[in-house]
C-alpha positions in Angstrom: 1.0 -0.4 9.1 -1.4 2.4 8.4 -2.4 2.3 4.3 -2.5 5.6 2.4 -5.7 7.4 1.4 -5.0 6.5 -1.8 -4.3 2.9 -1.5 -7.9 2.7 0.5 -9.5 4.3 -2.0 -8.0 2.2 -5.1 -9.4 -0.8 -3.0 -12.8 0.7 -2.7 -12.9 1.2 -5.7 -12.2 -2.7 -6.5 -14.1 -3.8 -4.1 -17.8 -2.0 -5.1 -17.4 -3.9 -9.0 -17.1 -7.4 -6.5 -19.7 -6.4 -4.2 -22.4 -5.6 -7.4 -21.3 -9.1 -8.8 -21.9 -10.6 -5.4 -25.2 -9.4 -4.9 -26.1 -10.9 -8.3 
């Protein structure tokens, strides 16, 4: 299974918000 720029991107762009709450 090989996810689309765009799907890995999306995520990314989830995942930074989570990763700034984490680190608080």
């Amino acid at each position: 299974m090989r996810p689309s720029v765009g799907t890995i991107t999306s995520i990314q762009r989830l995942t930074q918000p989570l990763n700034v709450v984490l680190v608080y």
